[in-house]
Structure formats: structure tokens, C-alpha cells
C-alpha positions as CSV (number, residue, x, y, z in Angstrom):
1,X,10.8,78.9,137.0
2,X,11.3,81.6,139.6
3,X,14.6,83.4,139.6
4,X,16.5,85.5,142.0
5,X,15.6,83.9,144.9
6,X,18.1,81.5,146.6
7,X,16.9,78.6,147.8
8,X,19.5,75.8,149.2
9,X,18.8,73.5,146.4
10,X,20.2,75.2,144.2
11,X,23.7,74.4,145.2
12,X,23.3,71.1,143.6
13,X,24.0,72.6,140.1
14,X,27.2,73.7,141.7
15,X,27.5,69.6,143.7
16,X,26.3,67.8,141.1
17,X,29.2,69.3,138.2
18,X,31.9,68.1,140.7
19,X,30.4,65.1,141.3
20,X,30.3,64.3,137.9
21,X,33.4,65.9,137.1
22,X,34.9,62.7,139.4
23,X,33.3,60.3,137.7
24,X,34.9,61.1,134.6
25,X,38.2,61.2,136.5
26,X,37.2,57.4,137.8
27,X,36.6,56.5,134.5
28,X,39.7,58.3,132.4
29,X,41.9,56.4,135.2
30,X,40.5,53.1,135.0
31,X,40.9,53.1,131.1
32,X,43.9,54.4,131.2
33,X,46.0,52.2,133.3
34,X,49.1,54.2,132.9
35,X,47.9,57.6,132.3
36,X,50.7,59.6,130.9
37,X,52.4,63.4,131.1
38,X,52.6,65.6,127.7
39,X,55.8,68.4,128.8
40,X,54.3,71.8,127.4
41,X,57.5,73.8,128.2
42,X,61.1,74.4,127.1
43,X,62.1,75.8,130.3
44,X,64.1,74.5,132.7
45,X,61.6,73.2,134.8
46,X,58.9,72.4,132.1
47,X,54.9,72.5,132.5
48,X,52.8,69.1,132.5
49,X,49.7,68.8,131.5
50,X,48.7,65.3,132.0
51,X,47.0,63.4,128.9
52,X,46.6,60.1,127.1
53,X,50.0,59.3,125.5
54,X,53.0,58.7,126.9
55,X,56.1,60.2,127.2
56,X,59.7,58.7,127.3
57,X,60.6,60.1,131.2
58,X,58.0,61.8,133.3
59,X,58.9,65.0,135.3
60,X,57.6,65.9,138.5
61,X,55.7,69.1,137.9
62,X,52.3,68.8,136.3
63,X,48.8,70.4,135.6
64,X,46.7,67.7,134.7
65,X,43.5,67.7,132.5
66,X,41.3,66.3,135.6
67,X,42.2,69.2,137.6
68,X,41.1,71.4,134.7
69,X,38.1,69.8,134.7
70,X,37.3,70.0,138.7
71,X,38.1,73.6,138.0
72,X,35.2,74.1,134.7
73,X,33.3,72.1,136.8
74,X,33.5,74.6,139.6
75,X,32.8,77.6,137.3
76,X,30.2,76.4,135.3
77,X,28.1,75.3,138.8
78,X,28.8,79.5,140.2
79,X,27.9,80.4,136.1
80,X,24.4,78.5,136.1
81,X,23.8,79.1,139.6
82,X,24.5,83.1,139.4
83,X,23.5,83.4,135.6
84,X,20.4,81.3,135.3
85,X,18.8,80.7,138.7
86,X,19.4,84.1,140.3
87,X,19.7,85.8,137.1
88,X,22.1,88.4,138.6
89,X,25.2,89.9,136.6
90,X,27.9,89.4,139.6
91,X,28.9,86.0,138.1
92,X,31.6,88.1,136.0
93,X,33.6,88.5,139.4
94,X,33.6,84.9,139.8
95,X,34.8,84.6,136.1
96,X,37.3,86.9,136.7
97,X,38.7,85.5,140.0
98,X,38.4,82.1,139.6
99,X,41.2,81.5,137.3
100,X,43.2,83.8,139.1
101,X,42.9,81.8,142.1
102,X,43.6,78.6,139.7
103,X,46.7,80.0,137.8
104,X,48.2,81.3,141.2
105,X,47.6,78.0,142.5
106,X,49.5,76.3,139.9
107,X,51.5,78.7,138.5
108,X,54.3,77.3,140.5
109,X,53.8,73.8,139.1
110,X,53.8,75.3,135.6
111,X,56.8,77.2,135.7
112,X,54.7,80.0,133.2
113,X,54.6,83.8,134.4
114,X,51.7,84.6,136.4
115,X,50.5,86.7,133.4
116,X,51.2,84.2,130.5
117,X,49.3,81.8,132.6
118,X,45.9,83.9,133.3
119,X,45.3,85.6,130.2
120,X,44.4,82.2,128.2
121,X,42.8,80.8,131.1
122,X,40.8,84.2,131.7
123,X,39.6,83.2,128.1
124,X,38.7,79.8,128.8
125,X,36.8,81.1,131.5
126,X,34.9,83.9,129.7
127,X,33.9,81.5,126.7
128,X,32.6,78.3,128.7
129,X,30.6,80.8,131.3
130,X,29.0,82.5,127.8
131,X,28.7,78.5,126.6
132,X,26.3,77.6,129.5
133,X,24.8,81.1,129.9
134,X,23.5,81.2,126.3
135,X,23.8,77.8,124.7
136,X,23.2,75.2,127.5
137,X,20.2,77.0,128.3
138,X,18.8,78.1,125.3
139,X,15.1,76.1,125.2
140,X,16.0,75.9,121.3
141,X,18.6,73.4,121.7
142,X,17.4,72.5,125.2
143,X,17.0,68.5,123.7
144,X,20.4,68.2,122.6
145,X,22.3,70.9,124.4
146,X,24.7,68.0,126.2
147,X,25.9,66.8,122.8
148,X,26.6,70.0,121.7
149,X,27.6,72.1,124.5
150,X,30.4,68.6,125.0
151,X,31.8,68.9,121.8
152,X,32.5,73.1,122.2
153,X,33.5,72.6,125.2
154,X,36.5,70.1,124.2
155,X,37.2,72.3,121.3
156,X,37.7,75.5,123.7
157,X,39.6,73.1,126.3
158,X,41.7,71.7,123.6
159,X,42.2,75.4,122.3
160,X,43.2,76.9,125.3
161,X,45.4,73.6,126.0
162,X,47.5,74.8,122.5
163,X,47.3,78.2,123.6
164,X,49.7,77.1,126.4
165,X,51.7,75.3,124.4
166,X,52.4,78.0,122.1
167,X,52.9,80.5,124.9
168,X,55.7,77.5,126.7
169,X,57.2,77.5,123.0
170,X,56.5,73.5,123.1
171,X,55.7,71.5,119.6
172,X,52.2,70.8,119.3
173,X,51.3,67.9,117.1
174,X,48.2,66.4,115.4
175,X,48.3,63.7,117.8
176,X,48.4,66.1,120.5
177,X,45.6,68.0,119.5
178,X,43.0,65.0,119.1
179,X,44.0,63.0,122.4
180,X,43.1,66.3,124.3
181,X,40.2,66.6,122.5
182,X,38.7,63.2,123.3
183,X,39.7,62.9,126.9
184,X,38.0,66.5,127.1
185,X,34.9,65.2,125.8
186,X,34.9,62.2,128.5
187,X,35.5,64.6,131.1
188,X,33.4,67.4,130.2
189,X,30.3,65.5,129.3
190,X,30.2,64.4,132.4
191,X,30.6,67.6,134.0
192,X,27.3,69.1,131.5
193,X,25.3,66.1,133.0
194,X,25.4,66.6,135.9
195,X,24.4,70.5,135.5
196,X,21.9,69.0,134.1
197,X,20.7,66.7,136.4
198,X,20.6,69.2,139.2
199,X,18.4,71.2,136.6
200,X,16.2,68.5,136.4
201,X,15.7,68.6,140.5
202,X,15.8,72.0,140.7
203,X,12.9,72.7,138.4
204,X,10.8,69.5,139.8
205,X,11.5,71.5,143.1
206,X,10.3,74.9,142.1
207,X,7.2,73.9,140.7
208,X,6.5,71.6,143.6
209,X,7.0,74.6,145.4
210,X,4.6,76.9,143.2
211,X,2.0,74.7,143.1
212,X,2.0,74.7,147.3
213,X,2.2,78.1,147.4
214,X,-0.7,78.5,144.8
215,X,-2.6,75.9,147.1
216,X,-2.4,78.2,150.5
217,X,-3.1,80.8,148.1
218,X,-6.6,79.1,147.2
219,X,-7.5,78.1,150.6
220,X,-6.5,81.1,152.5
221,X,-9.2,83.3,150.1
222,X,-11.9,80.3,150.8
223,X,-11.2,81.1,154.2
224,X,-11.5,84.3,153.3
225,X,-15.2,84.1,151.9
């Protein structure tokens, strides 16, 4: 593969992760009819965060899990695109202002301090870019890196979910803890395949691309002689 070149297909790895990232929101809403609100705040005007169980009376403010998502989603595509393909280290300013952007976006919405809000999602950030940077693609687990990188990824979700309950001072139950979980994993996989997919073109595109070059190569030196 050749690296540190841009090349416009490479943006697929940041399409594709949205794309996917939607279809797991098509598919969380259609088998959840009646997709519910889990409060994860005492204050006055308490934080949402939208998941699979419901709760007696809704409130109006929320940060939903398929928001989340479209915002890993985002991330991970700038992550592998930055990392992997242009293997350059300025990814870590994205890491570092992409959730700012996100938490002043909805820090309203959550009714958490500005600084409560980005510290755990700084973390989130920071652990799912070192996920795909080193684990997704890591040619040793390269056959069964969506399996794996799926079920991290909804543990880190699901932990960072917990962190903002603790920080809001709102219970936390068993229950809780396992319905994030699993709708994480319907999300996220989702989100992993389609990095994948656009992996797929994109190195079925560079070697396409190698071989033609290789080709003029050949026949510019037989002109040559």
C-alpha cells in the first residue's frame, strides 16, 4: 500500500463509517418501535442519553446514542484516513478537537459543565482512535478485527456512557449497563464495516494504480531501448 499521498478515494473510509453508521440508526429505530430516554442527571434540567428501555415520562433534552455514534463514526474515518493512509501524526488535533466541538455542541442539551462533559469524551476519543490505529489494523488480527474491535468498542462506549452517569450523580444499574452495551454493538459494528469496506476499495484502488504505473514504467524503458 502506498501512504502519505492523498488521493480522493480515500475519503470513502471517512463516507463509508457514516454511511454505515445510518444504517445502524435505520435498523436500532425500526426494532425499536418506541425507542426510549435513560435521564443521566439530578439536575434541574437533567441529561438524556437515549437507549433501549423506557422511562415513566420523557424530558425534552437529550444526547442520544445515534448521535454518539455519527460522531465515532466521524472520528474513526479522520483516525484511519490520517493514521493509516497518510500515516502522519496531526490526527491528535483532530482527536483533541473533535469532541470539543461535540461537547460544546451539546453541552447545552446535557446540562453538564463544559469541563465535566470533555474530559470523558476526550477519553473516549483517545482510546477508539488508539483502537483503530493499532488493533483494527494490525494484519495479526486483520481476519477477525470486526468482531473484536465491535465488542471493545461497546465496552469503551458503554464505559464512558457510566462515566457520565457517575459525573451527573445518576444511578446506574445492571440493566443499564448491558442495554448500552448491546445497542453499542449494533451501532458500532456497523460503523467498523464500513471502515472496512472502504479499505477494501481503497487498497483494490492502489494496487490498480501500482500496477499502471509499473506498466508505463516498462514501456517507457522499451521505448527507451
Amino acid at each position: 500500500m502506498v501512504k502519505g499521498k492523498f488521493k480522493p478515494v480515500l475519503l470513502l473510509v471517512i463516507l463509508f463509517p457514516l454511511l454505515g453508521a445510518f444504517l445502524g440508526y435505520l435498523l436500532t429505530t425500526t426494532t425499536q418501535n418506541n425507542p426510549s430516554q435513560v435521564v443521566s442527571s439530578t439536575t434541574e434540567e437533567p441529561v438524556m442519553v437515549k437507549g433501549p428501555y423506557p422511562v415513566a415520562e420523557p424530558l425534552n433534552k437529550e444526547l442520544t446514542l445515534i448521535e454518539l455514534t455519527f460522531y465515532l463514526a466521524i472520528l474513526c474515518g479522520i483516525v484511519a484516513l490520517v493514521y493509516h493512509y497518510l500515516s502522519s501524526s496531526i490526527a491528535w488535533i483532530a482527536i483533541v478537537l473533535l469532541p470539543l466541538i461535540f461537547c460544546i455542541l451539546y453541552q447545552q442539551r446535557t446540562g453538564m459543565l463544559l469541563t465535566l462533559f470533555y474530559l470523558p469524551t476526550l477519553a473516549l476519543s483517545v482510546l477508539i482512535a488508539l483502537m483503530i490505529k493499532f488493533l483494527f489494523f494490525n494484519k495479526k488480527v486483520l481476519h477477525f478485527r470486526l468482531i473484536l474491535c465491535t465488542l471493545l468498542g461497546a465496552g469503551i462506549i458503554t464505559s464512558y456512557l457510566y462515566s457520565l452517569y457517575l459525573l451527573t450523580s445518576t444511578p446506574f444499574t445492571k440493566s443499564d449497563g448491558l442495554s448500552f452495551f448491546w445497542t453499542s454493538i449494533i451501532l458500532f459494528v456497523f460503523v467498523l464495516f464500513g471502515i472496512s469496506l472502504a479499505d477494501m476499495f481503497i487498497v483494490r484502488y492502489q494496487t490498480r494504480w501500482i500496477k499502471a504505473e509499473q506498466k508505463e514504467i516498462e514501456e517507457s524503458k522499451n521505448q527507451d531501448d
